[in-house]
C-alpha positions in Angstrom: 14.8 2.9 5.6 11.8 3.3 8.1 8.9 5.5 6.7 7.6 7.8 9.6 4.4 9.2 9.6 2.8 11.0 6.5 5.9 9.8 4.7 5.3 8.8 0.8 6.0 5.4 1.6 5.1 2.6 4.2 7.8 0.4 4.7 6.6 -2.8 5.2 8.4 -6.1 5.7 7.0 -9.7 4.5 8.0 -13.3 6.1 6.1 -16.3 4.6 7.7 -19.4 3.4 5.9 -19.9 0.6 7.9 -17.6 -2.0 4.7 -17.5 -4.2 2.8 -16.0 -1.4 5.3 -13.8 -0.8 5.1 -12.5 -4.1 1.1 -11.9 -4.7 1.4 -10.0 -1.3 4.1 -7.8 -2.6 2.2 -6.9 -5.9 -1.0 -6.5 -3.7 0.5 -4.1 -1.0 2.5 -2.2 -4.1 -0.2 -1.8 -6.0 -1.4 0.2 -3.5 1.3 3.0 -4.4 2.0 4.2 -0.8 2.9 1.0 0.4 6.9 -0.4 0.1 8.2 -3.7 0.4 11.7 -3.5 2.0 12.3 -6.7 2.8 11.0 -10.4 3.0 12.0 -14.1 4.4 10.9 -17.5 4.8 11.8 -18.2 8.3 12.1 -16.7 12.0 16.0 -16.7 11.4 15.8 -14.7 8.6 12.4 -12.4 9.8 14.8 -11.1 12.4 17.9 -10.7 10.5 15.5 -8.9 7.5 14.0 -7.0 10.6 17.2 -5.8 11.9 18.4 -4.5 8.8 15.6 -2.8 7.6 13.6 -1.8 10.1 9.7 -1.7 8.5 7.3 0.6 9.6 4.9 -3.2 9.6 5.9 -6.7 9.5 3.5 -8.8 7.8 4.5 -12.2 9.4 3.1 -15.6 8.9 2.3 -18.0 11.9 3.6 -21.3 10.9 7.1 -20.4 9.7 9.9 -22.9 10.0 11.9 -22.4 13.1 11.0 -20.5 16.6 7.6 -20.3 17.6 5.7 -17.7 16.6 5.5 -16.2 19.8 9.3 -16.0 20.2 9.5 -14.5 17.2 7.5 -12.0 17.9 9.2 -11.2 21.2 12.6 -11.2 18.9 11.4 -8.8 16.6 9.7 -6.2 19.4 13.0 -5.8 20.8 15.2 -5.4 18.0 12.8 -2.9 16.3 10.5 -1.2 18.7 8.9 0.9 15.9 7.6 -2.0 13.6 4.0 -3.0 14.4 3.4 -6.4 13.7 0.6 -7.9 11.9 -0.2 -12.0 11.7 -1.3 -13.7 8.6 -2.5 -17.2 9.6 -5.0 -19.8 8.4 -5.4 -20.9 11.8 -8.5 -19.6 13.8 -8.0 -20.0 17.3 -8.5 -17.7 20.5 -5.8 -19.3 22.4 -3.1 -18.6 19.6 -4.8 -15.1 19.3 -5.0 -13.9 23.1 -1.1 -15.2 23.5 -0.2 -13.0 20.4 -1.7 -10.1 21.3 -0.3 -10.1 25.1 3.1 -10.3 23.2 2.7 -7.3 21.7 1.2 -7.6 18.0 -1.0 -5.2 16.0 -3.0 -6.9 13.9 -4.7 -10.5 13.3 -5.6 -11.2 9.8 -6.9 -14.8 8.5 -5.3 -15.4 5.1 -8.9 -15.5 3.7 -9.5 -11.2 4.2 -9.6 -9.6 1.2 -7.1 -7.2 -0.1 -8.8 -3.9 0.7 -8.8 -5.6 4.2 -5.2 -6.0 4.2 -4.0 -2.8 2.7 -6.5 -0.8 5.5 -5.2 -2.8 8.0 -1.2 -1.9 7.0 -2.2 1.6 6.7 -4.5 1.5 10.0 -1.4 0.3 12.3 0.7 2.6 10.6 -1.3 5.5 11.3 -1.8 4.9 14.6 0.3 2.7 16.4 -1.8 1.8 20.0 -4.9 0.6 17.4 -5.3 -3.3 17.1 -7.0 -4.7 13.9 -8.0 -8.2 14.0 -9.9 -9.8 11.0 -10.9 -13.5 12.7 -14.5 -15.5 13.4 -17.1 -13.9 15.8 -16.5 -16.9 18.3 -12.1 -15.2 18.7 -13.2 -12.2 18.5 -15.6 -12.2 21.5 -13.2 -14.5 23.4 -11.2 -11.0 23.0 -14.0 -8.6 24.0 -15.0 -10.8 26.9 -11.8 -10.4 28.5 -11.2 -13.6 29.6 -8.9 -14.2 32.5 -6.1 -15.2 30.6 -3.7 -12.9 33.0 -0.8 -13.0 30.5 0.4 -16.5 31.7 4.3 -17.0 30.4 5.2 -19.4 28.0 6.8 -21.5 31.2 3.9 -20.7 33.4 1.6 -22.6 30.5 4.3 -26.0 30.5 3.4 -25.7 33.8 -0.1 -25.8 34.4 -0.3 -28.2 31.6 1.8 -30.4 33.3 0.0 -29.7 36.4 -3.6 -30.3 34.4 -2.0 -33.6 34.2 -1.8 -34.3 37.9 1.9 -34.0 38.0 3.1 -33.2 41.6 5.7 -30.0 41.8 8.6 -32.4 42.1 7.7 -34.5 38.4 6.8 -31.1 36.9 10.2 -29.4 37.8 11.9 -33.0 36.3 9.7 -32.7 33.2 10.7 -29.2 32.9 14.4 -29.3 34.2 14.0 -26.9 36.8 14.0 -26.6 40.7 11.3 -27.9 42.6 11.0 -23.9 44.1 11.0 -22.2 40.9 7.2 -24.6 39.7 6.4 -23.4 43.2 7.1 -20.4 42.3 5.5 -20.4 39.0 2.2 -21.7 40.7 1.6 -18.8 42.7 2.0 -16.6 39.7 -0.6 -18.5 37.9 -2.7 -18.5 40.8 -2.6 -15.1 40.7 -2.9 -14.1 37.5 -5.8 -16.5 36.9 -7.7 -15.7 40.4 -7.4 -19.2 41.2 -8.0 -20.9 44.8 -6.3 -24.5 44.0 -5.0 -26.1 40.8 -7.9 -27.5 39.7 -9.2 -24.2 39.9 -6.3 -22.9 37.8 -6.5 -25.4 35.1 -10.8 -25.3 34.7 -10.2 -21.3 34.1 -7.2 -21.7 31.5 -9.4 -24.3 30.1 -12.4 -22.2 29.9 -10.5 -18.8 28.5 -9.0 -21.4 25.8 -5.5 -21.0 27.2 -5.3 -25.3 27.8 -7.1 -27.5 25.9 -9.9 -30.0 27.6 -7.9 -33.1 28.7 -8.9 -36.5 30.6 -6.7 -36.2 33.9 -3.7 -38.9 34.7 -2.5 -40.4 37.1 1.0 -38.6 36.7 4.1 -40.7 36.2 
C-alpha cells in the first residue's frame, strides 16, 4: 500500500538485477525503521508489473536493467503510478544519460558509490517533498545541469534523427534508416531546430554535441 505523507512508513520499491544488491539495499533502507520495502525486480518487465501492483511512495531503479531502456521505463512507470518519485542508481557518470532522465521525469540521481546516509536522505528528501530533485553525481554532470544547456527536451526519435543527420544522411536515407516518411524527419527537423535554437543542421548537431546530447563523431559521406 502507498505511504502518504507523515505516514509510519515509506513505501519504497527496489529493481536491480543483481539479487545480492537488492538485498544489502533492503537491509540498508530498513534499517532505517521508517523506510518499507514493498516490492522488488530484476528487470523493466517486472519494475512495472511490481510498480503496478504496489504502488511505492519511491522506486529505487537501476539504469542498466535487462530489457527496455531506461528511459522507457521510466516513462512506463510515470504513467502507471503518478505518485511514485523515481530515483536512479547507476555506476554510469554521464550528463547526457542524466539531462535525458531528468526531462523524463525522475527525482533523484544517485551513483552507486553514495553512502548510505546519502541514500536513506535522498528516499526521505523526495518523499517529503515531491517537486525537489536530489542528484549525487561528479561536479563536471552536475554543472552541465546548473548551466542549462540547451538540451530542449529532444525526443527519443528526434535524437535517431539528428544522429543520423550528424552523419550527413539526407531526409530521404534518414526516413529509410528510420522507417518513416520522408515528411515526418522533416518534420522532426524543425522541432529540433527549435528546440535547440539552431539556424542549419550543422548548427543543430555542434549544439547537441556541445550540451552532451550526441557524442563527437567524424562526419560521412552518408550511404
Amino acid at each position: 500500500m502507498t505511504t502518504t505523507p507523515g505516514s509510519a512508513l515509506i513505501s519504497v520499491g527496489i529493481v536491480d538485477d543483481h539479487a545480492l544488491f537488492r538485498e544489502g539495499l533492503r537491509e540498508i533502507l530498513e534499517a532505517g525503521g521508517d523506510i518499507g520495502i514493498v516490492g522488488e525486480a530484476g528487470d523493466s518487465a517486472g519494475a512495472v508489473a511490481m510498480v503496478g501492483a504496489t504502488k511505492p511512495d519511491v522506486l529505487l531503479l537501476d539504469v542498466e536493467i535487462p530489457g527496455d531502456e531506461v528511459t522507457e521505463t521510466v516513462g512506463k512507470v510515470r504513467r502507471i503510478s503518478p505518485g511514485t518519485q523515481i530515483i536512479i542508481l547507476s555506476m554510469y557518470d554521464g550528463p547526457q544519460l542524466l539531462t535525458r532522465l531528468l526531462a523524463a521525469g525522475i527525482r533523484g540521481y544517485l551513483l552507486k558509490s553514495v553512502h548510505r546516509h546519502e541514500l536513506i536522505a535522498a528516499v526521505k528528501s523526495v518523499h517529503e517533498d515531491p517537486s525537489r530533485v536530489v542528484l549525487a553525481v561528479s561536479r563536471h554532470s552536475l554543472a552541465h545541469v546548473e548551466s542549462g544547456p540547451p538540451s530542449g527536451g529532444l525526443s527519443e526519435k528526434e535524437l535517431e534523427v539528428l544522429q543520423l543527420a550528424a552523419q550527413a544522411l539526407s531526409n530521404a536515407q534518414i526516413a529509410r534508416r528510420l522507417g518513416l516518411a520522408e515528411a515526418t524527419v522533416k518534420r522532426h527537423m524543425r522541432n529540433i531546430f527549435v528546440k535547440l535554437n539552431a539556424v542549419s543542421r550543422i548548427d543543430a548537431v555542434n549544439k547537441a554535441v556541445a550540451a552532451s546530447l550526441l557524442a563527437p563523431q567524424s562526419r560521412s559521406e552518408g550511404e
